[in-house]
C-alpha positions as CSV (number, residue, x, y, z in Angstrom):
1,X,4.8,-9.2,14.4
2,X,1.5,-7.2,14.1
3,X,-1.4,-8.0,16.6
4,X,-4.0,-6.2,15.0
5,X,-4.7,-2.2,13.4
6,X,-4.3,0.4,15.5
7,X,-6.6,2.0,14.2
8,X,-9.2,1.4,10.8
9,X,-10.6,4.3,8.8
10,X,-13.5,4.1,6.2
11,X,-13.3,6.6,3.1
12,X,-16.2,7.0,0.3
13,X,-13.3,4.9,-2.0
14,X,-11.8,2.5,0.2
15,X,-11.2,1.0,4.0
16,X,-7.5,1.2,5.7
17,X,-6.3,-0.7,8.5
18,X,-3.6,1.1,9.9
19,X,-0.6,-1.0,11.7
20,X,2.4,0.8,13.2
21,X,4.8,-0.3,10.9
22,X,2.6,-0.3,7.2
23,X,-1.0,0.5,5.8
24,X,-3.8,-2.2,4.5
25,X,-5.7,-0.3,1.5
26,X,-9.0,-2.3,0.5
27,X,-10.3,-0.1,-2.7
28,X,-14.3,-0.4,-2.7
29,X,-16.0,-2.2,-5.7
30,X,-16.2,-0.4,-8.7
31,X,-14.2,2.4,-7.4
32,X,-12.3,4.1,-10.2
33,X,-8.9,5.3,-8.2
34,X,-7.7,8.5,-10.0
35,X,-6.0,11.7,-8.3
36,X,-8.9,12.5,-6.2
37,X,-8.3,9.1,-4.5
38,X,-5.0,9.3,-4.6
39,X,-4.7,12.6,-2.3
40,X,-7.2,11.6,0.0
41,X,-5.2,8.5,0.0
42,X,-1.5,10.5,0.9
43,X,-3.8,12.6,3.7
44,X,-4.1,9.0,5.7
45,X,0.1,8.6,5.2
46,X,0.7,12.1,5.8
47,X,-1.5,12.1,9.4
48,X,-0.2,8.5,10.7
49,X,3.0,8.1,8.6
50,X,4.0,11.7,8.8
51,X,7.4,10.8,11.1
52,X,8.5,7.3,10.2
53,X,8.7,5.2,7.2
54,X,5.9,3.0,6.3
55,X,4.8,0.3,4.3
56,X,1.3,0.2,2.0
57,X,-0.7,-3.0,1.0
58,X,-2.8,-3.0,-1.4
59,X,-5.5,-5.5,-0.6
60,X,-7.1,-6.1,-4.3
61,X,-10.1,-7.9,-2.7
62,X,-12.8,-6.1,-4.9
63,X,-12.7,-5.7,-8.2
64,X,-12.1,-1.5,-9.3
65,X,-9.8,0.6,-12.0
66,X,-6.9,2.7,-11.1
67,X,-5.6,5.2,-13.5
68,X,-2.2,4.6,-12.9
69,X,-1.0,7.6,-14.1
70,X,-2.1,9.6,-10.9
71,X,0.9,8.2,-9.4
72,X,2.9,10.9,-11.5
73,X,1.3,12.9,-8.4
74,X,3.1,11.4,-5.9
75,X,6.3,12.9,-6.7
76,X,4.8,16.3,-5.5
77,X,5.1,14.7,-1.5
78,X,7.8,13.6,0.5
79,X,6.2,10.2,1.4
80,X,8.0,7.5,3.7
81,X,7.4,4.5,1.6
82,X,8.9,1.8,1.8
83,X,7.5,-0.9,-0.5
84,X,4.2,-1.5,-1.9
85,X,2.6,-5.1,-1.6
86,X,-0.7,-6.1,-3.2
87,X,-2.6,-8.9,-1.9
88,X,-3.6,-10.9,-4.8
89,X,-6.5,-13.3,-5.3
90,X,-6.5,-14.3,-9.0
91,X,-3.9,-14.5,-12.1
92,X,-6.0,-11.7,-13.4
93,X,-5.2,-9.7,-9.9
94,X,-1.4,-11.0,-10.0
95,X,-0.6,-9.8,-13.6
96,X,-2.4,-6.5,-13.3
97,X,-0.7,-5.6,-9.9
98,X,2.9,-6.9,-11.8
99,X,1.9,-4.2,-14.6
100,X,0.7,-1.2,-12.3
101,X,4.0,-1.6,-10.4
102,X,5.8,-0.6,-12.7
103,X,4.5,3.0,-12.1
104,X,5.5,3.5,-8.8
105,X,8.9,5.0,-7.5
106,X,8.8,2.1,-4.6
107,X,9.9,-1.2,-4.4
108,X,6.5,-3.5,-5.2
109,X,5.4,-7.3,-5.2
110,X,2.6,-8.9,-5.8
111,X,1.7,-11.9,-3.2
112,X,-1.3,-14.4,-3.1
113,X,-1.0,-13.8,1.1
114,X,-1.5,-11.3,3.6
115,X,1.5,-12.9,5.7
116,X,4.1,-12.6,2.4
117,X,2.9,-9.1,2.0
118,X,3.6,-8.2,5.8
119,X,7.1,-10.4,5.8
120,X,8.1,-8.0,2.9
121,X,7.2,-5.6,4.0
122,X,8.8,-5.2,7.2
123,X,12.2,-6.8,5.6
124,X,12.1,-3.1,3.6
125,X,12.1,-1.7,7.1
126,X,14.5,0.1,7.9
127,X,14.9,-1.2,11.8
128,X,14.5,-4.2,10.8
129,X,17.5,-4.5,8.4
130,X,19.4,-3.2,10.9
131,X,18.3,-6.2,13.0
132,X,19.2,-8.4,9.8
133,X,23.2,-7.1,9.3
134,X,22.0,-5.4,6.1
């Protein structure tokens, strides 16, 4: 499993953790997350992700509004995604993540741990489905 970020990046929106295998996204409080985010958020997959596909956890830690209709702007980019996980620490977190999912074009849970979130995460891998017959 993962030992620890490679490497850890703060933005003027948020703080990423980066981990060979998937991304940890921790939004700032009282952030509103609209497309302005959202591309400065696909220049961090497009400069470590670029070759490889990725996971991206969405640790909803803080409390901050996403517009999830920026995510219409993700079609524009050939993104390795593999899944989206959010870290969950509430109902309230829970339910909202179930509803924003459904405006992504990836795979998504919700979890209440960072360790579900990572499990997922690599079973989406593709390497590691190899490793599991799949």
């Amino acid at each position: 499993m993962d030992h620890g970020p490679t490497l850890s990046l703060d933005k003027d929106f948020a703080h990423f953790e980066l981990y060979e295998h998937y991304l940890v996204a921790t939004i700032h409080e009282g952030v509103i997350f609209d497309t302005r985010e959202l591309h400065k958020l696909i220049d961090v997959f497009n400069k470590h992700y670029y070759d490889r596909p990725f996971g991206f956890i969405s640790n909803r830690k803080n409390d901050y509004t996403i517009n999830p209709t920026c995510y219409a702007e993700t079609k524009k980019f050939d993104l390795k995604i593999v899944g989206i996980a959010t870290l969950c620490y509430s109902q309230f977190n829970y339910d909202n993540a179930i509803f924003g999912g459904r405006f992504y074009d990836w795979p998504h849970k919700a979890f209440f741990t960072m360790d579900e979130c990572v499990a997922w995460i690599h079973s989406l891998l593709p390497s590691q489905s190899k490793k599991a017959g799949l």
